[in-house]
C-alpha positions as CSV (number, residue, x, y, z in Angstrom):
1,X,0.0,0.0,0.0
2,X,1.2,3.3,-0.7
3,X,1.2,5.5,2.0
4,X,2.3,9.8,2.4
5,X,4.2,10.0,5.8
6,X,2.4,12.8,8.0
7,X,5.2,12.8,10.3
8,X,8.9,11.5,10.5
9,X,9.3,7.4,10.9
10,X,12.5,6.1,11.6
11,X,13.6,3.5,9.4
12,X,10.7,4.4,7.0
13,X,10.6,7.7,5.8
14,X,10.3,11.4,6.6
15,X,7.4,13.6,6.8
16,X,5.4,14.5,3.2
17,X,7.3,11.5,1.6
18,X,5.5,8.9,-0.7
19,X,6.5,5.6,0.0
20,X,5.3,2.0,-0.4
21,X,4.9,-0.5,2.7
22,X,3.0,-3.5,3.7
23,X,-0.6,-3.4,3.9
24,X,-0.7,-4.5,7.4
25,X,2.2,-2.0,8.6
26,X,-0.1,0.4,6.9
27,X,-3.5,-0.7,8.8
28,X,-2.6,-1.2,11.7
29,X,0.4,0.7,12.9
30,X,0.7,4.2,10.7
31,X,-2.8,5.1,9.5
32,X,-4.4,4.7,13.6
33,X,-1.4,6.3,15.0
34,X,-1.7,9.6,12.1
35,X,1.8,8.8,11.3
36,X,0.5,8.4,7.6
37,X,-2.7,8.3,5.5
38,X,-3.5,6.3,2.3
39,X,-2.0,7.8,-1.1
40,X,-5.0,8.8,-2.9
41,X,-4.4,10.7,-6.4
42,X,-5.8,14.1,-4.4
43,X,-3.7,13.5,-1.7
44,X,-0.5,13.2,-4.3
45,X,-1.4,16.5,-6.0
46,X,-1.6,17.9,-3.0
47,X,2.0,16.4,-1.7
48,X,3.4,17.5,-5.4
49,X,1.7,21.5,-4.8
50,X,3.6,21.3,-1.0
51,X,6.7,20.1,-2.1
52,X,6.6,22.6,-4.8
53,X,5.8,25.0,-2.7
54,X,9.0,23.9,-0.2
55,X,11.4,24.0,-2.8
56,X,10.4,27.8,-4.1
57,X,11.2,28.8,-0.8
58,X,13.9,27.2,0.0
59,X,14.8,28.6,-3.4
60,X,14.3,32.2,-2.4
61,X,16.5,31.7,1.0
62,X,19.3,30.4,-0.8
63,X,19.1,33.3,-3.4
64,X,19.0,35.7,-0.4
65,X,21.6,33.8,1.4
66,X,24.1,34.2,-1.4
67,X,23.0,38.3,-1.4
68,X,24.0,38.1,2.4
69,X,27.0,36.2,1.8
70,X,28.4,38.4,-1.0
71,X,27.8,41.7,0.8
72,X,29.3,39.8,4.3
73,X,32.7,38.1,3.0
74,X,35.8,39.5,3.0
75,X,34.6,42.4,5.2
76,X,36.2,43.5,8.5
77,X,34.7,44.7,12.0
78,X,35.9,46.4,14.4
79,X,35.0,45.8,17.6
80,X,36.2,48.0,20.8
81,X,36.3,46.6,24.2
82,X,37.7,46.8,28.2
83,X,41.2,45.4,28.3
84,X,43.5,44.9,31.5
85,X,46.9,44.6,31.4
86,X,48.6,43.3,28.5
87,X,46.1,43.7,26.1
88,X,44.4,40.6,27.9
89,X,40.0,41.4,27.6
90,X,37.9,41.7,30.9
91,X,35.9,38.6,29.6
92,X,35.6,37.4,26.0
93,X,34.4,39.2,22.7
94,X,31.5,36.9,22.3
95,X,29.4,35.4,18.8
96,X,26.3,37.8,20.6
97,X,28.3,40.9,20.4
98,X,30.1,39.6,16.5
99,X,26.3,39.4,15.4
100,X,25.2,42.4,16.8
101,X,27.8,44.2,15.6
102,X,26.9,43.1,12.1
103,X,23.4,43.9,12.3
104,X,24.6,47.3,13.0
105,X,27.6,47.8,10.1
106,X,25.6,46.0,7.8
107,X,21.7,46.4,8.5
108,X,22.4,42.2,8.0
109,X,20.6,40.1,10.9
110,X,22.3,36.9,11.7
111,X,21.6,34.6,13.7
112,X,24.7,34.5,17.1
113,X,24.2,30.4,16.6
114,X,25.8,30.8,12.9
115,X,28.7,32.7,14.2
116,X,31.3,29.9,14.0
117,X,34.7,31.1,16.2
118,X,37.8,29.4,15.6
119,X,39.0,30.5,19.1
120,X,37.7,32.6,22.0
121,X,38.4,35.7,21.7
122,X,40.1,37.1,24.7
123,X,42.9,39.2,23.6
124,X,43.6,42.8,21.7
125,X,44.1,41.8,18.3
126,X,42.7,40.3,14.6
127,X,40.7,37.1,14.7
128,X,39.0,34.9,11.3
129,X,35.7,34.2,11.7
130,X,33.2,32.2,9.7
131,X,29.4,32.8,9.2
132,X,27.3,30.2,8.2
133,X,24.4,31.6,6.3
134,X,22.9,28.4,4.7
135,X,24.0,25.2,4.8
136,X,26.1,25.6,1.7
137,X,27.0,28.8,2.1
138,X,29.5,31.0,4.6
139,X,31.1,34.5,4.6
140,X,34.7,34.6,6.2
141,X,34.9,38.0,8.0
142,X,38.0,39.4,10.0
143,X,36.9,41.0,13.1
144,X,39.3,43.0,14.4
145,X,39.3,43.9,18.7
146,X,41.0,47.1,19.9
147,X,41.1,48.7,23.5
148,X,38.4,50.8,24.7
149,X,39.0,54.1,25.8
């Protein structure tokens, strides 16, 4: 029996995927539970017009992505904070303040999760660091951390 997945299975398939299993599996276990319902030709149209749908968007956030990533790499921030002695920071430049600091130089809103640091960054000096803006796609940025006043 064909069957469209309403949610994910494991070992069977994932949510809006079309899949054939045994009638019995189907019956008994997937339909009563509302893990999947019976692949009717409306049902498909409507799993084709969804997918459809998914792909468009995904689409438009990888075109956007790409605009983000191409105004984003090879840029540098500067970023001024309290320092000790030795150009040692009181704390850490953190991804928080790297992503604020974006949204501010750049009108660009990222995310603090995507901010990828090679190393903390707890000294006076210029550090790499990576943005992940889609799965496929990063900007490399140099953010540079001076002394405060």
């Amino acid at each position: 029996m064909k069957v469209i997945f309403l949610q994910d299975v494991k070992g069977q398939g994932k949510q809006g995927e079309v899949k054939e299993v045994a009638d019995g599996y189907a019956r008994n276990y997937l339909i009563p539970k509302g893990l999947a319902v019976e692949a009717t030709k409306t049902r498909m149209k409507e799993v084709q017009e969804r997918n459809e749908k998914l792909r468009k968007s995904q689409e438009k956030e990888k075109e956007e992505a790409v605009k983000i990533q191409q105004s984003l790499d090879g840029q540098v921030i500067n970023i001024k904070a309290r320092t000790g002695t030795g150009d040692k920071l009181f704390g850490a430049v953190t991804a928080k303040e790297i992503a604020d600091t974006i949204q501010k130089q750049f009108k660009v809103t990222v995310d603090r999760k995507k901010v990828e640091l090679t190393e903390p960054i707890k000294h006076v000096g210029e550090y790499p660091v990576r943005i992940k803006i889609y799965p496929s796609i990063q900007a490399d940025i140099k953010v540079i951390v001076t002394a405060a006043d």
